[in-house]
N, CA, C and O atoms as a Maestro MAE file, in Angstrom:
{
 s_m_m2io_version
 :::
 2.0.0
}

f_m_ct {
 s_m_title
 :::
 protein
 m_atom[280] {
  # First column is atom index #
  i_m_mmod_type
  r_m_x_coord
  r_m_y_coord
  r_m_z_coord
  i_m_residue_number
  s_m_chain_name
  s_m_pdb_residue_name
  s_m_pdb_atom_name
  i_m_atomic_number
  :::
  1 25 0.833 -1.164 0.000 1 A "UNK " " N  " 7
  2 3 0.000 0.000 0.000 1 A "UNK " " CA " 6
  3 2 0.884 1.236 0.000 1 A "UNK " " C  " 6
  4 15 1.968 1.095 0.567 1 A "UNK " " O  " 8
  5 25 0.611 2.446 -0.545 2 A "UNK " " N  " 7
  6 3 1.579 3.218 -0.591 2 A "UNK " " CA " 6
  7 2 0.574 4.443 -0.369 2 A "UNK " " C  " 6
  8 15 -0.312 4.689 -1.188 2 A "UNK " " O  " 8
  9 25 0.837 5.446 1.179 3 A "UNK " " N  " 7
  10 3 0.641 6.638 1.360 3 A "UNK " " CA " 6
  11 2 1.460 7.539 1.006 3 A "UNK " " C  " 6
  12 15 2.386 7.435 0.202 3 A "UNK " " O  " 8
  13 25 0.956 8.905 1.915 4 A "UNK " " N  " 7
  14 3 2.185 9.678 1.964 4 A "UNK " " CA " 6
  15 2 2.130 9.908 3.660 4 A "UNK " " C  " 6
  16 15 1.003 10.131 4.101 4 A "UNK " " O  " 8
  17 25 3.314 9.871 4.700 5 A "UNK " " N  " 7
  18 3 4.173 9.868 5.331 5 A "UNK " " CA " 6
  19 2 4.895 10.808 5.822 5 A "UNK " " C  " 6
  20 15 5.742 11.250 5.046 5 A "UNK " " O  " 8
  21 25 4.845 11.342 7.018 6 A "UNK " " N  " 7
  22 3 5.899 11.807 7.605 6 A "UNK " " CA " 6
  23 2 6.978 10.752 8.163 6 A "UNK " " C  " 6
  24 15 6.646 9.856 8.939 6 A "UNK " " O  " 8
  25 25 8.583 10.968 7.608 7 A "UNK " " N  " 7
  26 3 9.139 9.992 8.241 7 A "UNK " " CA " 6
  27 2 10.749 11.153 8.920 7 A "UNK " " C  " 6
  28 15 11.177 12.216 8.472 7 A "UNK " " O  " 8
  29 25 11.191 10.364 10.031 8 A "UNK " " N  " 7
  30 3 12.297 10.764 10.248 8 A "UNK " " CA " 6
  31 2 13.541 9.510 9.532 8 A "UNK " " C  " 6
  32 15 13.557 8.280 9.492 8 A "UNK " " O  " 8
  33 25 14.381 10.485 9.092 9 A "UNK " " N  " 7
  34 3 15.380 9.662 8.211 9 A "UNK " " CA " 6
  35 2 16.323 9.627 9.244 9 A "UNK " " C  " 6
  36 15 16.169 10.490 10.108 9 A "UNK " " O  " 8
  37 25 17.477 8.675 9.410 10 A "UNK " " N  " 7
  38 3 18.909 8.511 9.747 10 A "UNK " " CA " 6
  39 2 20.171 8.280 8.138 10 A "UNK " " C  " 6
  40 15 20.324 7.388 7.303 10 A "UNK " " O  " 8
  41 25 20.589 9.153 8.307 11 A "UNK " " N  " 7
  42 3 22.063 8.933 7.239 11 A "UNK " " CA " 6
  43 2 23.120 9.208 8.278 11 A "UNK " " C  " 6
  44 15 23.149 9.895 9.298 11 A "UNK " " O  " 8
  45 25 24.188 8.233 7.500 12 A "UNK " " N  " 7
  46 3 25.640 7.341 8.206 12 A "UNK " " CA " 6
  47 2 26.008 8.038 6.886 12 A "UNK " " C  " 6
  48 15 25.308 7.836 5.893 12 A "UNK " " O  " 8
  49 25 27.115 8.879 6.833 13 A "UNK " " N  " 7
  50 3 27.692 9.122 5.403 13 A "UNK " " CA " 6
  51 2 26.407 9.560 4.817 13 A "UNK " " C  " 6
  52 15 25.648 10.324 5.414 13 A "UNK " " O  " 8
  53 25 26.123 8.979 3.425 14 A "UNK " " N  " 7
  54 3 25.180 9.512 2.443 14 A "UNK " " CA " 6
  55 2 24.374 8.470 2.350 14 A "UNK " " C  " 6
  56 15 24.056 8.278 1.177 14 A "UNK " " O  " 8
  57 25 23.995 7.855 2.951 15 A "UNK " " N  " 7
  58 3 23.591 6.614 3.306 15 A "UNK " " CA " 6
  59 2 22.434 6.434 4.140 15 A "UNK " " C  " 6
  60 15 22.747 6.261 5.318 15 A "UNK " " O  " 8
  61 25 20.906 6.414 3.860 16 A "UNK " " N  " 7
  62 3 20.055 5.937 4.878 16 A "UNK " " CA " 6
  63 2 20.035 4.801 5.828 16 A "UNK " " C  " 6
  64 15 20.068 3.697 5.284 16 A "UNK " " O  " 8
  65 25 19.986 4.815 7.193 17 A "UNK " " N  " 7
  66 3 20.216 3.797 8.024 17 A "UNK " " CA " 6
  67 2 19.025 2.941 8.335 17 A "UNK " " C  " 6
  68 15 18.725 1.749 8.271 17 A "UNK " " O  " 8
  69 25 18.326 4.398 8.804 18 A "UNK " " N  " 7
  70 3 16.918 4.076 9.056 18 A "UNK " " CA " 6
  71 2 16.408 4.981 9.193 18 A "UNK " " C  " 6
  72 15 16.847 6.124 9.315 18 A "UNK " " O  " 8
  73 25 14.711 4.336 9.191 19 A "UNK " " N  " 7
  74 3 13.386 5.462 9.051 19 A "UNK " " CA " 6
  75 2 12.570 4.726 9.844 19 A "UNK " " C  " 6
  76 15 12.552 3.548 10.203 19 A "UNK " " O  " 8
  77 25 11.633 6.061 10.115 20 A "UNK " " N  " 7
  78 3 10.437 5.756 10.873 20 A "UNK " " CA " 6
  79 2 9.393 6.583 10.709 20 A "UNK " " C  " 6
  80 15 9.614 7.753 10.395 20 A "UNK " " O  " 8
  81 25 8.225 6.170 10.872 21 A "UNK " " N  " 7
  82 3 6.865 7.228 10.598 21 A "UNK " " CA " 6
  83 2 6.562 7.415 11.667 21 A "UNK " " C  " 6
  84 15 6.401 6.667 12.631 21 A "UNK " " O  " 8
  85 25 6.431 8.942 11.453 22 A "UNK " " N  " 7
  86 3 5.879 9.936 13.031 22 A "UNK " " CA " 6
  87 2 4.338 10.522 12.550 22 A "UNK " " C  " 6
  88 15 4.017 10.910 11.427 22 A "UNK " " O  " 8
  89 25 3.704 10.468 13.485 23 A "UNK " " N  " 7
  90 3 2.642 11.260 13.145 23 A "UNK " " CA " 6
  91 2 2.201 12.744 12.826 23 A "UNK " " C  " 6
  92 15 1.138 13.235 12.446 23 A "UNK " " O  " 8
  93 25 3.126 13.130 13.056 24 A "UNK " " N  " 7
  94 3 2.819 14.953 12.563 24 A "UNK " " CA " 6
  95 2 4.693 15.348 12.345 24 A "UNK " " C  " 6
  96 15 5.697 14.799 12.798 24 A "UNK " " O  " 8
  97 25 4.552 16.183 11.713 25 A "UNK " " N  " 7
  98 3 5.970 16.798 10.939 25 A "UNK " " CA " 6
  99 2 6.584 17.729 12.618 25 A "UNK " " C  " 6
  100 15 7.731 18.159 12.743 25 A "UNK " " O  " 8
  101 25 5.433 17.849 13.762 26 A "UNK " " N  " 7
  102 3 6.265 18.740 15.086 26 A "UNK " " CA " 6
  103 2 6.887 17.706 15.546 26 A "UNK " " C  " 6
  104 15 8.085 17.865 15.780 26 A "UNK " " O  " 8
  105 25 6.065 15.887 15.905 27 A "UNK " " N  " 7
  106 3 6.549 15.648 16.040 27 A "UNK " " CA " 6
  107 2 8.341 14.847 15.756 27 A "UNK " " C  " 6
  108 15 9.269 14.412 16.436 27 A "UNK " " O  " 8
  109 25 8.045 15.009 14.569 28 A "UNK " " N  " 7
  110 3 9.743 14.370 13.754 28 A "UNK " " CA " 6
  111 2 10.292 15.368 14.073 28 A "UNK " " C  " 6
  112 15 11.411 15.079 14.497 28 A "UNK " " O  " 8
  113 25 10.015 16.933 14.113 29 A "UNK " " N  " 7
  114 3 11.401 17.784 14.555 29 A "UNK " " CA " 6
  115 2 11.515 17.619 16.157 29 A "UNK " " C  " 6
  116 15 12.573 18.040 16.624 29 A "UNK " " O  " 8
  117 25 10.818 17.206 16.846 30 A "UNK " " N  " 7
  118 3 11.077 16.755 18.064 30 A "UNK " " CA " 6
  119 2 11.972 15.388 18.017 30 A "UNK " " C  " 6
  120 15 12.998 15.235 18.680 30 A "UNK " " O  " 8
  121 25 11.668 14.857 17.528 31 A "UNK " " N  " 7
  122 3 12.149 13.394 17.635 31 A "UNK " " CA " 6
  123 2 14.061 13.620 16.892 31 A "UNK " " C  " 6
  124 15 14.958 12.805 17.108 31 A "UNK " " O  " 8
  125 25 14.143 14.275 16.464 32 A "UNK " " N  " 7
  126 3 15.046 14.840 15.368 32 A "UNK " " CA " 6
  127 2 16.237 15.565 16.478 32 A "UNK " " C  " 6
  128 15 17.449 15.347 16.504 32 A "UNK " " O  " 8
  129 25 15.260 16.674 17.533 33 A "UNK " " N  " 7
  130 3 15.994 17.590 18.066 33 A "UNK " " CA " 6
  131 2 16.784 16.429 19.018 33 A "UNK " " C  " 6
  132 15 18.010 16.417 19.121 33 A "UNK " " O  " 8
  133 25 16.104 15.682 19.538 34 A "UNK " " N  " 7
  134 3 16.116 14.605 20.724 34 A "UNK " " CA " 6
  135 2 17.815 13.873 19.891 34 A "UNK " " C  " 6
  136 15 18.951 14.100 20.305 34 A "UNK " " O  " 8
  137 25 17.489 13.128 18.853 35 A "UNK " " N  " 7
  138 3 18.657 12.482 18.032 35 A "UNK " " CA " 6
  139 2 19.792 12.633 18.326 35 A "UNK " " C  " 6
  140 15 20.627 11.862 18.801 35 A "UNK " " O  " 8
  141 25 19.846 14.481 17.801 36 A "UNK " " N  " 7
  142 3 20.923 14.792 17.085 36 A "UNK " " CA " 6
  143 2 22.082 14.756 18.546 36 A "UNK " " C  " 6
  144 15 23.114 14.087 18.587 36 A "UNK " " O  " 8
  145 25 21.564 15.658 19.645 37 A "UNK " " N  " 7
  146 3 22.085 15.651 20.756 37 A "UNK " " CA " 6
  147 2 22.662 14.755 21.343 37 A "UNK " " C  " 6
  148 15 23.813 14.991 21.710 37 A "UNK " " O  " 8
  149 25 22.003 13.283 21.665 38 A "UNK " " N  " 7
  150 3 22.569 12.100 21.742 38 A "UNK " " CA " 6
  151 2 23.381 11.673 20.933 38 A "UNK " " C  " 6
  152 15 24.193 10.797 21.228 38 A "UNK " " O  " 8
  153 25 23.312 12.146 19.928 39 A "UNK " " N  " 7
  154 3 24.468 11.167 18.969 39 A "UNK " " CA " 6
  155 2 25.866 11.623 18.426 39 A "UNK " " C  " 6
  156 15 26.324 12.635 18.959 39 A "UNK " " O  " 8
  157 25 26.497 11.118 17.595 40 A "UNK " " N  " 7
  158 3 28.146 11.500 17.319 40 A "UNK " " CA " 6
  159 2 28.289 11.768 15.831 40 A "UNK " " C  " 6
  160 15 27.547 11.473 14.894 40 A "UNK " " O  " 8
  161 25 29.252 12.300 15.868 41 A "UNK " " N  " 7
  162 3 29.454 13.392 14.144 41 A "UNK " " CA " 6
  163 2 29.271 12.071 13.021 41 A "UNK " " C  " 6
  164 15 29.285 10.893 13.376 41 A "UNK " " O  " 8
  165 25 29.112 12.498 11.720 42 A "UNK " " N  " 7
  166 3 28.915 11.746 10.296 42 A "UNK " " CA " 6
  167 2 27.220 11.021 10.585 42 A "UNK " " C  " 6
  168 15 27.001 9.993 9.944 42 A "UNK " " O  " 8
  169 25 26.163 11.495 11.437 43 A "UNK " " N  " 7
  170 3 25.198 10.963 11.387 43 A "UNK " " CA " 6
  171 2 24.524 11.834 11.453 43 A "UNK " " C  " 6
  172 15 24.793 12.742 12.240 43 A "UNK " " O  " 8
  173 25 23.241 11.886 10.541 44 A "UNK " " N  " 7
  174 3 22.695 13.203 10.430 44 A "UNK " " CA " 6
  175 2 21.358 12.873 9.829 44 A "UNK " " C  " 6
  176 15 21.199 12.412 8.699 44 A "UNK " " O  " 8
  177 25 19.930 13.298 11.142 45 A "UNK " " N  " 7
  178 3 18.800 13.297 10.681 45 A "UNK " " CA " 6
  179 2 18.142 14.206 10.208 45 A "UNK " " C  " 6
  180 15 18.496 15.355 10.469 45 A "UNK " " O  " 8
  181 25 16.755 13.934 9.203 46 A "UNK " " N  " 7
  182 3 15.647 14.582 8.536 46 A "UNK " " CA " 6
  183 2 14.723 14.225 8.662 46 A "UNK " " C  " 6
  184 15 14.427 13.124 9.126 46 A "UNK " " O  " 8
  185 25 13.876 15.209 8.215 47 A "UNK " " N  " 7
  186 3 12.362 14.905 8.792 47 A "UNK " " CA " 6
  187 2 11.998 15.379 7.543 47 A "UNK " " C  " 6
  188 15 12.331 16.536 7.284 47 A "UNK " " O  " 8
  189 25 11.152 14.500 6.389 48 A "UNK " " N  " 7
  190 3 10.413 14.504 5.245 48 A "UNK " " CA " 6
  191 2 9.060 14.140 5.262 48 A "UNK " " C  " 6
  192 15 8.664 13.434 6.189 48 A "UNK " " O  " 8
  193 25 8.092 14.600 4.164 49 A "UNK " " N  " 7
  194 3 6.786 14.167 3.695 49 A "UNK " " CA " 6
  195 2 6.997 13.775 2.773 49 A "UNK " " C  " 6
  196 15 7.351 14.497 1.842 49 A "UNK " " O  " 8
  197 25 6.841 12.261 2.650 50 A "UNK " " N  " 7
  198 3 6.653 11.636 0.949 50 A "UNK " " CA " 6
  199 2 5.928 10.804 0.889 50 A "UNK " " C  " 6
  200 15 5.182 10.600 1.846 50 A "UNK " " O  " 8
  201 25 5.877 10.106 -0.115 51 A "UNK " " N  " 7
  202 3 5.194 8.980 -0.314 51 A "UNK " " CA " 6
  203 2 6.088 7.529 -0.072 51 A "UNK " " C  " 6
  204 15 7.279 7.489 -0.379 51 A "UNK " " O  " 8
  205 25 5.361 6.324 0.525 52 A "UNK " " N  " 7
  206 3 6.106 5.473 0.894 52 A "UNK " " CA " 6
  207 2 5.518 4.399 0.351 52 A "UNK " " C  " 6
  208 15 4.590 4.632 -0.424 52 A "UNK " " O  " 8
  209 25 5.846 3.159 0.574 53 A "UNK " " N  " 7
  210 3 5.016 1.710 0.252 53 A "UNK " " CA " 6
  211 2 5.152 1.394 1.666 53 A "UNK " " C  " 6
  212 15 6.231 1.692 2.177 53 A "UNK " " O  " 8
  213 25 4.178 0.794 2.467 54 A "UNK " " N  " 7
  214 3 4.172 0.602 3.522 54 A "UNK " " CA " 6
  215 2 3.883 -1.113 3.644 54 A "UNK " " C  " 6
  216 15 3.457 -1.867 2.768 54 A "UNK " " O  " 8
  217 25 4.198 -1.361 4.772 55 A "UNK " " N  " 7
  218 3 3.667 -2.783 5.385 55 A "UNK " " CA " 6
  219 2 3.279 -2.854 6.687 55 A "UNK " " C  " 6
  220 15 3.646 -2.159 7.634 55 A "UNK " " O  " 8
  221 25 2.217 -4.091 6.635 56 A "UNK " " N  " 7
  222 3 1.491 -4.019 8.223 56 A "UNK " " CA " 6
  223 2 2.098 -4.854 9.078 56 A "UNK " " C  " 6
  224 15 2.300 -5.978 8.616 56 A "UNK " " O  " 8
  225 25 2.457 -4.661 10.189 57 A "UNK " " N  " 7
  226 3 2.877 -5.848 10.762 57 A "UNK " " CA " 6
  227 2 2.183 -6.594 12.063 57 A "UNK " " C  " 6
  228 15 1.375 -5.975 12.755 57 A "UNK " " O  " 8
  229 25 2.503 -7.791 12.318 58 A "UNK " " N  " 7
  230 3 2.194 -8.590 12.736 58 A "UNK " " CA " 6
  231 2 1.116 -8.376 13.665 58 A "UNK " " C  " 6
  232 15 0.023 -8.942 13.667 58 A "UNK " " O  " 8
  233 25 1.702 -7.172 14.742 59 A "UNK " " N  " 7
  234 3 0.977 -5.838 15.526 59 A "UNK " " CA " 6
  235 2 0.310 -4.908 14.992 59 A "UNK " " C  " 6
  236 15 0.445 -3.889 15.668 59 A "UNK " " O  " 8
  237 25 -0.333 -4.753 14.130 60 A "UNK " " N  " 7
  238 3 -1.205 -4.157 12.728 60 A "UNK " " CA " 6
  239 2 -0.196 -2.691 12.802 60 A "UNK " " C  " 6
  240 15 -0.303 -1.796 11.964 60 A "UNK " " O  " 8
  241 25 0.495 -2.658 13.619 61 A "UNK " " N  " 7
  242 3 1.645 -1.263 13.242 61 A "UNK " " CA " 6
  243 2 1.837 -1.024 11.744 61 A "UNK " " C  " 6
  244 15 1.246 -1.842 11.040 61 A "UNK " " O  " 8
  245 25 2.496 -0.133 11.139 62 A "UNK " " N  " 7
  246 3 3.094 0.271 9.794 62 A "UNK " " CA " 6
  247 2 3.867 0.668 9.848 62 A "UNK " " C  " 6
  248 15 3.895 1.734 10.463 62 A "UNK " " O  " 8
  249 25 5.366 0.038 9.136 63 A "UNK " " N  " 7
  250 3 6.371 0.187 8.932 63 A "UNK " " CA " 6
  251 2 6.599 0.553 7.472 63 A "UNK " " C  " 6
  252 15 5.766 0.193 6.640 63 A "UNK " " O  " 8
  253 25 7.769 1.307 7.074 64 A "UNK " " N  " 7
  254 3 7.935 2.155 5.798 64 A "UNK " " CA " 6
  255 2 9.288 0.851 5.053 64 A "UNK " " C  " 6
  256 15 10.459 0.913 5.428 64 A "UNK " " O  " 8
  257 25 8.716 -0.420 3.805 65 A "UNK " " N  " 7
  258 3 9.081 -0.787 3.427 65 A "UNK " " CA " 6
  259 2 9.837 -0.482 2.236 65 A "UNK " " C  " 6
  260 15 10.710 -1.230 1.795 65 A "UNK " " O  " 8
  261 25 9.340 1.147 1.464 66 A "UNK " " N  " 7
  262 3 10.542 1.666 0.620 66 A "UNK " " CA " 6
  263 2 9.683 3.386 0.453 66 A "UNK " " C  " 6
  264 15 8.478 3.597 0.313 66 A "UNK " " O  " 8
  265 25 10.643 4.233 0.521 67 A "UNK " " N  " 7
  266 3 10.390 5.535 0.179 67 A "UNK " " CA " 6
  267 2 10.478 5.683 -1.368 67 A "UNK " " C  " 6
  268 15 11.207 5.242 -2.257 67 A "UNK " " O  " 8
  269 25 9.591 6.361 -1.294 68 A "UNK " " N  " 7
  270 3 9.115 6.636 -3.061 68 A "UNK " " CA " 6
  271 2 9.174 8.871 -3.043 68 A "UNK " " C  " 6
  272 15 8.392 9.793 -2.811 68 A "UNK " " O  " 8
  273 25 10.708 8.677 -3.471 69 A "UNK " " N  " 7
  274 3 11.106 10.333 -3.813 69 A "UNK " " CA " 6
  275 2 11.144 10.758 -4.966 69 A "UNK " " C  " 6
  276 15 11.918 10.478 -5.882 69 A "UNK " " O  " 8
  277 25 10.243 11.490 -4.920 70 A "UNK " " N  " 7
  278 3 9.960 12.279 -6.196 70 A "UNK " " CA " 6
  279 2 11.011 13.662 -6.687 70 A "UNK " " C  " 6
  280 15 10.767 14.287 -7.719 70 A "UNK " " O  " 8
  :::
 }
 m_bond[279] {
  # First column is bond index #
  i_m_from
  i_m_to
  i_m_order
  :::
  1 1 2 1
  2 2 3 1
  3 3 4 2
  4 3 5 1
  5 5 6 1
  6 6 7 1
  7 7 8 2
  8 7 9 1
  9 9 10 1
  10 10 11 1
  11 11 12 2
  12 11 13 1
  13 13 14 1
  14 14 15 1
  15 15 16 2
  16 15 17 1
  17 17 18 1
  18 18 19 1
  19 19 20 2
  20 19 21 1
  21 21 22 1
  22 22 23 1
  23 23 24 2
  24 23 25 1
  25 25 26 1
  26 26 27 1
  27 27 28 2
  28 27 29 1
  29 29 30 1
  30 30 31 1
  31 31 32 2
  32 31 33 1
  33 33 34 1
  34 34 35 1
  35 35 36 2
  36 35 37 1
  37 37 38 1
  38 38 39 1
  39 39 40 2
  40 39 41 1
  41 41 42 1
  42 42 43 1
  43 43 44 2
  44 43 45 1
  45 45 46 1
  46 46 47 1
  47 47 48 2
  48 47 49 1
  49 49 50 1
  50 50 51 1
  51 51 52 2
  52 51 53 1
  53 53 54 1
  54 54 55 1
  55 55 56 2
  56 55 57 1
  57 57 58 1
  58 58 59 1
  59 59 60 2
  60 59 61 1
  61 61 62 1
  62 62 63 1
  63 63 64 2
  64 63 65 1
  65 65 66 1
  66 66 67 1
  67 67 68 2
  68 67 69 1
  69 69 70 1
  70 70 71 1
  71 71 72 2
  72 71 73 1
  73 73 74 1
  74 74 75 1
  75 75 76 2
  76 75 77 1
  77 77 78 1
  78 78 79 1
  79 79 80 2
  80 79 81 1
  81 81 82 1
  82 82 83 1
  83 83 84 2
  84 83 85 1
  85 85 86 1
  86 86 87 1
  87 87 88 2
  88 87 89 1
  89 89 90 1
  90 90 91 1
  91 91 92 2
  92 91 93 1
  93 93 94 1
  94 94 95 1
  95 95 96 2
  96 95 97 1
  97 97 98 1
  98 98 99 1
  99 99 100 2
  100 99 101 1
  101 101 102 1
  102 102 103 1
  103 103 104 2
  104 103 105 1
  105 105 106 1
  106 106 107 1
  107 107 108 2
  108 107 109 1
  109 109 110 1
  110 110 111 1
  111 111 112 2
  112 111 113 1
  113 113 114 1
  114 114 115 1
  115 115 116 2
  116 115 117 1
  117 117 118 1
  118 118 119 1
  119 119 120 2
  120 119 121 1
  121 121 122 1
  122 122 123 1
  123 123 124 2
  124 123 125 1
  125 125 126 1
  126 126 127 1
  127 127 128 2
  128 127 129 1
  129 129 130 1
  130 130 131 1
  131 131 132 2
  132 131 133 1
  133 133 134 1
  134 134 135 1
  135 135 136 2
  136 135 137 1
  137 137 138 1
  138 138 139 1
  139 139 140 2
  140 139 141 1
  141 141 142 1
  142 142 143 1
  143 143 144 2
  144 143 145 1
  145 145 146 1
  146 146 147 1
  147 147 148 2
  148 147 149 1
  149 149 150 1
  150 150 151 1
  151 151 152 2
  152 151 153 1
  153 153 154 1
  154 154 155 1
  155 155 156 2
  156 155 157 1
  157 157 158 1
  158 158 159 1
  159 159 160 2
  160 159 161 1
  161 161 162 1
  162 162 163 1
  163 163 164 2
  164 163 165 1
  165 165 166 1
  166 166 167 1
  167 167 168 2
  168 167 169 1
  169 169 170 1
  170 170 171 1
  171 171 172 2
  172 171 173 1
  173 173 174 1
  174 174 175 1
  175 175 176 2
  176 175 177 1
  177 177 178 1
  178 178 179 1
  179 179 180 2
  180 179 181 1
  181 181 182 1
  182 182 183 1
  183 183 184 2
  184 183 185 1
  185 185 186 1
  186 186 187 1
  187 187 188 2
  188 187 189 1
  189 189 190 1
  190 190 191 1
  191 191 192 2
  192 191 193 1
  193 193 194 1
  194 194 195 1
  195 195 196 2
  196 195 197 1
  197 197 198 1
  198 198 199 1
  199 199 200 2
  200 199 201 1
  201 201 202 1
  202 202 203 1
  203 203 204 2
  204 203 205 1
  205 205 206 1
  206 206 207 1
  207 207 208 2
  208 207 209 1
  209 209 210 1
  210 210 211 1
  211 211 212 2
  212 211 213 1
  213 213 214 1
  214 214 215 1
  215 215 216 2
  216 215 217 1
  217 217 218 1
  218 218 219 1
  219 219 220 2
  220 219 221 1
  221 221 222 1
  222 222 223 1
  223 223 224 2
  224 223 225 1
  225 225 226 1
  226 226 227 1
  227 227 228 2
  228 227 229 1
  229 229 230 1
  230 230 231 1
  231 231 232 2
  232 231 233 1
  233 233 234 1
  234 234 235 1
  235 235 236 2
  236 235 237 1
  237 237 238 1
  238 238 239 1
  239 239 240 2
  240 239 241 1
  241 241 242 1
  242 242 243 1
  243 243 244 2
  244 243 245 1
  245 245 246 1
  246 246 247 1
  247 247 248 2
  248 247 249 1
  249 249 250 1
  250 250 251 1
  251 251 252 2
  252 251 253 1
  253 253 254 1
  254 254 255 1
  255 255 256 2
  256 255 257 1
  257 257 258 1
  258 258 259 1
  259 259 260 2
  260 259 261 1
  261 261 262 1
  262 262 263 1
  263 263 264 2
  264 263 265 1
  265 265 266 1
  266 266 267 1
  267 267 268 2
  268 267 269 1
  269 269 270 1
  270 270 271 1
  271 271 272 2
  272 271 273 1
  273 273 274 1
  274 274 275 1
  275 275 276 2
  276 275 277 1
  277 277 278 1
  278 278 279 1
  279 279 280 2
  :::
 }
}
């Protein structure tokens, strides 16, 4: 199924690590501000709206199985 998504990104280098879907774009810059502080240089998050392909899981949760950037 493919919505569109607020997700917070992780990049290592130029490199996505990981993502996750937040429910509102305040909260990913929260979740974002929280990150950056905890963490160590060459890692660097974003907070985007796109479209994704999603999957349900087991826990009817939704996880972001591929970002679709336009």
């Amino acid at each position: 199924m493919i919505e569109t998504v607020v997700a917070l990104l992780m990049f290592v280098g130029a490199e996505i690590k990981e993502h996750r879907i937040q429910p509102s774009m305040s909260e990913c810059l929260k979740g974002k501000r929280l990150a950056t502080r905890n963490i160590s240089e060459n890692v660097e998050f974003k907070c985007i709206k796109s479209k994704a392909q999603l999957e349900t899981n087991i826990d009817g949760s939704k996880s972001i199985k591929a970002l679709i950037l336009e």
